[in-house]
C-alpha positions as CSV (number, residue, x, y, z in Angstrom):
1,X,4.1,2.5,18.5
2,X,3.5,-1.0,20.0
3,X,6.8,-1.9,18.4
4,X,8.7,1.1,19.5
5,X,7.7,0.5,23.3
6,X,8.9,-3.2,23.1
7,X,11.9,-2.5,21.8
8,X,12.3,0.0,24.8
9,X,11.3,-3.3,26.9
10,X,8.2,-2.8,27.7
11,X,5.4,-5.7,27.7
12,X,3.6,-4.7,25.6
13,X,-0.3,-6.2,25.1
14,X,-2.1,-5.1,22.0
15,X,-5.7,-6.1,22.1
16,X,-7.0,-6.1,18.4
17,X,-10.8,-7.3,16.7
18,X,-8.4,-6.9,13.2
19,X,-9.1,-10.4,12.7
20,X,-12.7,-9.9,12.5
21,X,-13.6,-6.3,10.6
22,X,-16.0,-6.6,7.5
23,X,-14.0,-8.5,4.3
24,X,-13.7,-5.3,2.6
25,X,-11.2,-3.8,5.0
26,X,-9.2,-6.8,5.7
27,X,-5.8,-6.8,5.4
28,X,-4.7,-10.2,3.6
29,X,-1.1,-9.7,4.0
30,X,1.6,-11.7,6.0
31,X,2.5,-10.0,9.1
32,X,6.1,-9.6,10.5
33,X,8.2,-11.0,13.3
34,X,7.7,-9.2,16.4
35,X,9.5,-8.8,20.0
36,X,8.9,-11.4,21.9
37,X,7.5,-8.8,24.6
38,X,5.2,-7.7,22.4
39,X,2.1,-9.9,22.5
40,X,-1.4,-9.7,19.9
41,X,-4.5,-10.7,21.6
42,X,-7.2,-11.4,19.2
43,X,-10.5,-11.3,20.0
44,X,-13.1,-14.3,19.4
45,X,-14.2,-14.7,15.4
46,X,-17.2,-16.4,16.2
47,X,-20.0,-15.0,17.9
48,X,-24.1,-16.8,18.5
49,X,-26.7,-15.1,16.4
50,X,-28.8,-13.2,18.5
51,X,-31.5,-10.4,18.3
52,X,-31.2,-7.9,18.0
53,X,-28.2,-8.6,16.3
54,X,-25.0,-6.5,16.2
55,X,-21.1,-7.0,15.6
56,X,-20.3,-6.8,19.5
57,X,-17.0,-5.3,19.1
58,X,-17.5,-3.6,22.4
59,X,-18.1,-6.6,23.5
60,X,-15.5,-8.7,22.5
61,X,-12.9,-6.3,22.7
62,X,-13.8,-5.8,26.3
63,X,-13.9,-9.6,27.3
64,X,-10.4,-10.1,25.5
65,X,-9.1,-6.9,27.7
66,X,-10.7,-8.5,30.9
67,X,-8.8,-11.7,30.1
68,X,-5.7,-10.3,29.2
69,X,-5.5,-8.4,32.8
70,X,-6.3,-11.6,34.7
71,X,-3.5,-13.7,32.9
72,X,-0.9,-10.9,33.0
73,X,0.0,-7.9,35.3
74,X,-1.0,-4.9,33.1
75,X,-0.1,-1.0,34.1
76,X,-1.7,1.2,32.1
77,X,-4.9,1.1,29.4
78,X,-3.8,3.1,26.2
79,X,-6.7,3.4,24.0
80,X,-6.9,4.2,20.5
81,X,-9.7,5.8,18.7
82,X,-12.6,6.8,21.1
83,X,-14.8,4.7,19.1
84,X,-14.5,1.8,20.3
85,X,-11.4,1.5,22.2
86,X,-11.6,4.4,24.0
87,X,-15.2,3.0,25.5
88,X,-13.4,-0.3,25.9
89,X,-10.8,1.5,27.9
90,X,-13.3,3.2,30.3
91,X,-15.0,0.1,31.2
92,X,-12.2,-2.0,31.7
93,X,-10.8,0.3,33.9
94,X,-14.2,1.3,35.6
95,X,-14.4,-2.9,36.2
96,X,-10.4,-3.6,37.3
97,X,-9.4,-0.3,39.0
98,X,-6.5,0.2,36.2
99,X,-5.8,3.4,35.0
100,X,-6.3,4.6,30.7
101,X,-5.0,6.9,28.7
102,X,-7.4,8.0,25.7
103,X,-6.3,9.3,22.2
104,X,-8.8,10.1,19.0
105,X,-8.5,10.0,15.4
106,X,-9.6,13.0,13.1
107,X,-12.8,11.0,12.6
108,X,-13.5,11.1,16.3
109,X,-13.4,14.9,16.3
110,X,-15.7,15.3,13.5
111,X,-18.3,12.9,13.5
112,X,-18.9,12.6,17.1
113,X,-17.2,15.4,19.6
114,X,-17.8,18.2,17.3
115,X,-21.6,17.0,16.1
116,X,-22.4,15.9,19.6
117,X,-22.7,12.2,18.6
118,X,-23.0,9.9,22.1
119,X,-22.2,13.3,24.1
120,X,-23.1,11.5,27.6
121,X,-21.1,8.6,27.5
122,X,-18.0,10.4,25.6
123,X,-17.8,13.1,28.1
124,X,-17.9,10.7,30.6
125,X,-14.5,8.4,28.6
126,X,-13.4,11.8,28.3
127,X,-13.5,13.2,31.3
128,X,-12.5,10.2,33.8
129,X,-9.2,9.5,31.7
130,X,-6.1,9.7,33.6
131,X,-5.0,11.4,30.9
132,X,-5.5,12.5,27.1
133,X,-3.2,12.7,24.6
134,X,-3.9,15.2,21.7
135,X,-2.2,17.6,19.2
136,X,-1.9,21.0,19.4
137,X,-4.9,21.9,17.0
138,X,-7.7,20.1,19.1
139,X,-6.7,20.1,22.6
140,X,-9.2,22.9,23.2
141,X,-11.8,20.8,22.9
142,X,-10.7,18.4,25.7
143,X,-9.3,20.8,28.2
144,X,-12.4,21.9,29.7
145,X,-13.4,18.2,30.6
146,X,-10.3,16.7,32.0
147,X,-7.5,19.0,33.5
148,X,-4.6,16.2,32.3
149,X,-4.6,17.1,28.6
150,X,-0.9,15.9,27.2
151,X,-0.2,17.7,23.6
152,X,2.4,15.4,21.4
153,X,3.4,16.0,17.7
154,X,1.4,13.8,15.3
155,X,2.3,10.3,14.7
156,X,6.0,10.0,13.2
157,X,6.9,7.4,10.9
158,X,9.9,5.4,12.1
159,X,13.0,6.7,10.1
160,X,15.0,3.4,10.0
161,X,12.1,2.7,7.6
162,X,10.7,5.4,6.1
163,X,13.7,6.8,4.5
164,X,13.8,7.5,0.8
165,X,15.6,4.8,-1.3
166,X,16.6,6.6,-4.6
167,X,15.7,3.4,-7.0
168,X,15.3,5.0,-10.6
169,X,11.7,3.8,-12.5
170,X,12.0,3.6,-16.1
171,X,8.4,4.7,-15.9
172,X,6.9,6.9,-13.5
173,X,4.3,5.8,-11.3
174,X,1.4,7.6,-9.5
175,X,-0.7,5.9,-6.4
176,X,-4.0,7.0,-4.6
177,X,-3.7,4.9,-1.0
178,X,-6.1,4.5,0.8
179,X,-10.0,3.6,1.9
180,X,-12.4,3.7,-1.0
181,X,-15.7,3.5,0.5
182,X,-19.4,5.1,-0.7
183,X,-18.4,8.5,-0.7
184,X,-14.9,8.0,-2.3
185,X,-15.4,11.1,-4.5
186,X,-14.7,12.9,-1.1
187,X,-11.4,11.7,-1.9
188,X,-11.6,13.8,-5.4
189,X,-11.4,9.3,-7.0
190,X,-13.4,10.5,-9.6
191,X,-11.0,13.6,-10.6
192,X,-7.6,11.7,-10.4
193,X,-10.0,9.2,-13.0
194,X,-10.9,12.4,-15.3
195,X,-7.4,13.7,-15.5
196,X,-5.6,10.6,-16.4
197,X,-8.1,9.5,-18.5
198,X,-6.3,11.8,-20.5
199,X,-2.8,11.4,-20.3
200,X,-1.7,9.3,-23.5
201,X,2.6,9.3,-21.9
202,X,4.0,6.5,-20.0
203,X,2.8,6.1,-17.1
204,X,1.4,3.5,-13.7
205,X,-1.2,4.4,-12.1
206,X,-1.6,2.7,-8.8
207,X,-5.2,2.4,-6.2
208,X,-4.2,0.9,-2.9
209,X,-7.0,0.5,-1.6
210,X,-10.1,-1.1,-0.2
211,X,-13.6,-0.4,1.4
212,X,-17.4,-0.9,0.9
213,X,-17.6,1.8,-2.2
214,X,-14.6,-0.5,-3.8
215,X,-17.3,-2.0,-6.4
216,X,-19.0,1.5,-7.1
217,X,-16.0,2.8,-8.0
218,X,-14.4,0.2,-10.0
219,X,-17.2,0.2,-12.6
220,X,-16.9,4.1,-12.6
221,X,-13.1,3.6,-13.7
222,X,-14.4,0.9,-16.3
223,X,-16.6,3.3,-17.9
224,X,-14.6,6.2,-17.8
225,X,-12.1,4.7,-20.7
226,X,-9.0,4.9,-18.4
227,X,-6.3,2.8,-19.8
228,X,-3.6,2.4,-17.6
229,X,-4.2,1.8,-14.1
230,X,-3.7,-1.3,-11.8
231,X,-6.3,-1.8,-8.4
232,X,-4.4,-3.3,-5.4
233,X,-5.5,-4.0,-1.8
234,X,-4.1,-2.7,1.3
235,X,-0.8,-3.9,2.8
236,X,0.7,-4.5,6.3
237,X,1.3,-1.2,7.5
238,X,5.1,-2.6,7.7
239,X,5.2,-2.9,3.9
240,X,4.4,0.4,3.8
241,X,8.0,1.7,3.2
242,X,8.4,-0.8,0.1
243,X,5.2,0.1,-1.5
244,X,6.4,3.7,-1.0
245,X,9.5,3.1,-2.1
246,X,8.4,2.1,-5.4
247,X,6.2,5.0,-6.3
248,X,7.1,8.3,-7.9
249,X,3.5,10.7,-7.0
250,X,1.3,9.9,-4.2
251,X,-1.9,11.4,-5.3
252,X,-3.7,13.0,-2.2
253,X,-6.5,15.7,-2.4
254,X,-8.2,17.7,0.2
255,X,-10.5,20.1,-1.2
256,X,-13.8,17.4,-1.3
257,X,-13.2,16.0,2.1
258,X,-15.2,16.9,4.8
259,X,-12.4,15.9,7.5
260,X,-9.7,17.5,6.9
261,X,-7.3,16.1,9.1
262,X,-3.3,15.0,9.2
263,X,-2.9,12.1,7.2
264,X,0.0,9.5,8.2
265,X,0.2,8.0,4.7
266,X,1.6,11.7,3.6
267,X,3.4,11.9,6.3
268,X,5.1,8.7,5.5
269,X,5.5,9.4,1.7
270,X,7.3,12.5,2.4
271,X,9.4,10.9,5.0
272,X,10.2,8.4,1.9
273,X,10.9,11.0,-0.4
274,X,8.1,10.7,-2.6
275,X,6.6,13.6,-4.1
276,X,3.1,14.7,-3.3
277,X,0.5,15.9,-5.8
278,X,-2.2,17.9,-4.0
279,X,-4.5,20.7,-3.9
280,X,-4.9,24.6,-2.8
281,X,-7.0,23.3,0.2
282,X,-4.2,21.5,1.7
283,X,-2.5,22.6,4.7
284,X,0.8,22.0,3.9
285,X,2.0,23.9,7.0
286,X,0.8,21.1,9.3
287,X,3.1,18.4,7.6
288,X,5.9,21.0,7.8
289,X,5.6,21.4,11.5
290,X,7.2,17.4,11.8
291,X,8.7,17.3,8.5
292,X,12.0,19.2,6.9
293,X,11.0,19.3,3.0
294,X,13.9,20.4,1.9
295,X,12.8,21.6,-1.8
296,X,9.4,22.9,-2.9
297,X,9.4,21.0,-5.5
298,X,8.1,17.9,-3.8
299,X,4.8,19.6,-3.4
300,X,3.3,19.8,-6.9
301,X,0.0,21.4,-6.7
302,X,-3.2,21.1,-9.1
303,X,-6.2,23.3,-9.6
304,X,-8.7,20.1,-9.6
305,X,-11.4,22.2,-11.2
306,X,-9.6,22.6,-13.9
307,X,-8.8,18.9,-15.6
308,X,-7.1,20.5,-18.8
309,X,-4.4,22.6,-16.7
310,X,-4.3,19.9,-14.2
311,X,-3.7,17.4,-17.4
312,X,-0.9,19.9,-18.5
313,X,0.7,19.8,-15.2
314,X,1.3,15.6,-15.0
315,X,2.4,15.6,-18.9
316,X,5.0,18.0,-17.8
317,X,5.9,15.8,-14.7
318,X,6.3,12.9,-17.1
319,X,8.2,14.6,-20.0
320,X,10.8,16.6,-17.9
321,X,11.5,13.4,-15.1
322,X,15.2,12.5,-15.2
323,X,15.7,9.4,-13.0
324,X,14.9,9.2,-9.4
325,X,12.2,11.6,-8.4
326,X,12.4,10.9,-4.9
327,X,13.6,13.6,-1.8
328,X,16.0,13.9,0.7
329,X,13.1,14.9,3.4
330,X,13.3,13.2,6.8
331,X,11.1,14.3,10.0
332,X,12.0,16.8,12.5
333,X,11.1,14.8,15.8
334,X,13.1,11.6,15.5
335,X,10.6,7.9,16.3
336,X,13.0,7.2,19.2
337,X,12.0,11.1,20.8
338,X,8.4,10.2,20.0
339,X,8.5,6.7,21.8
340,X,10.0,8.4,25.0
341,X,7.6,11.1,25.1
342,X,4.9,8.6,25.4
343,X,6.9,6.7,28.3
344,X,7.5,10.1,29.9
345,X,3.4,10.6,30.5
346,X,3.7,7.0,30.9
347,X,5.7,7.1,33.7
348,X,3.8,10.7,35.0
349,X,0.9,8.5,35.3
């Protein structure tokens, strides 16, 4: 999005404590070029010891906001995430008299609004926001709080990009992407392992992916006599559309996961034409909102209680592929409609 508004001219400041989050979630891949109106502000790797002692990314992120607004004229706070940045966004703006907008993740909904998690100081981000942008399904729960509640469609991957390729595979390749941390069979890891343990055909299986259960479930995968499978960490998120244009399946499963929420890597691997292999507790429907699938057959669905059918169902995929396997699917709401309906509220505000 940061790109998008750039591109539309507008300086653009993007504070960021990527530099500094634990090793298992960094991202060690080389970045691209960027507008030259689109500027990174990192904040400060090093930090004293002190007791009691804690990360400080409020902190830091904070100071680096604070020093970005003396150096340059900013307009507007947008804030991503209520935790942190959200809090980051109210404080700043509480200190330098600057407006902020505040947006939330799925995790945000569940694990703090919904269980009550920090309710004082969240209502409070919440409620003096000059606006909040949402989707459709949750902007009930911020309605009652602050009276300027702007509903957008879900993150939309750019289509100059995520645009599917057609590049035949000799052999077809599967992928899991994504986090892997201690509860990574919420992510049904541990079925994708018992169902390919089994599949003797020719075949890659990809994990893209990274987090603090990365160790756990790399011995599970050595035990479990899986053959044929290669581990890879995470990439920029603008190699995306090359990774995804060198897969066949992306391998995403709903049923075990406690936050059920829209994912953007689906959302870009149906944008790519990749297939998806899923489950009955998906809701497909949400991804069809933004997306034109335009044959049923990209959505293969398995009964993951049932490894032997399930088994059946990706020896079938294997046996009967012919060439590309990828999808003429493309999103709905165009990147360039979804960058000027964020400059619309922008400009509102």
């Amino acid at each position: 999005m940061a790109q998008g508004l750039a591109e539309k001219g507008i300086k653009t400041h993007v504070i960021t404590n990527g530099n500094c989050v634990e090793k298992e979630y960094f991202i060690d891949d080389t970045p691209p070029e960027i507008p030259s109106n689109l500027i990174i502000h990192f904040v400060d790797p090093d930090i004293p010891w002190h007791i009691p002692y804690s990360e400080l990314y409020i902190s830091r992120l904070l100071d680096k906001i604070l020093e970005t607004i003396s150096k340059y004229h900013i307009d507007l706070i947008d804030t991503h995430y209520l935790i942190p940045y959200g809090i980051v966004g109210y404080l700043a703006s509480k200190i330098k008299g600057i407006p902020y907008i505040v947006r939330h993740g799925g995790s945000d909904i569940k694990k703090f609004i919904k269980d009550g998690v920090f309710r004082h100081l969240l209502r409070n981000v919440i409620q003096d926001a000059t606006a909040i942008i949402t989707d459709e399904k949750n902007r009930g729960l911020f309605e009652n709080i602050n009276s300027n509640v702007w509903v957008l469609p879900r993150y939309t991957p750019d289509e100059r990009f995520f645009k599917p390729y057609f590049i035949s595979h000799e052999i077809p390749t599967f992928a899991y992407i994504g986090k892997i941390n201690y509860y990574w069979k919420y992510k049904s890891l541990d079925k994708i392992v018992s169902i390919f343990s089994g599949i003797k055909e020719e075949h890659k299986l990809l994990f893209v992916g990274q987090g603090k259960g990365f160790k756990d479930f790399s011995r599970f995968v050595e035990s479990s006599g899986l053959k044929s499978y290669e581990f890879r960490k995470f990439v920029h998120p603008a190699s995306m559309p090359n990774l995804l244009n060198n897969i066949d399946y992306l391998l995403y499963f709903a049923q075990d996961n406690p936050i059920r929420d829209y994912s953007n890597i689906v959302g870009e691997a149906l944008c790519s034409g990749v297939a998806l292999i899923t489950d009955k507790a998906m809701d497909i429907g949400e991804y069809k909102r933004y997306i034109e699938i335009v044959s049923s057959d990209q959505i293969i669905t398995l009964t993951l209680d049932d490894i032997e059918t399930a088994q059946k169902k990706i020896r079938s995929l294997i046996k009967d592929r012919k060439g590309t396997s990828q999808y003429n699917s493309k999103a709905k709401y165009d990147f360039n409609s979804y960058i000027n309906a964020n400059l619309e509220i922008f400009n509102e505000i």
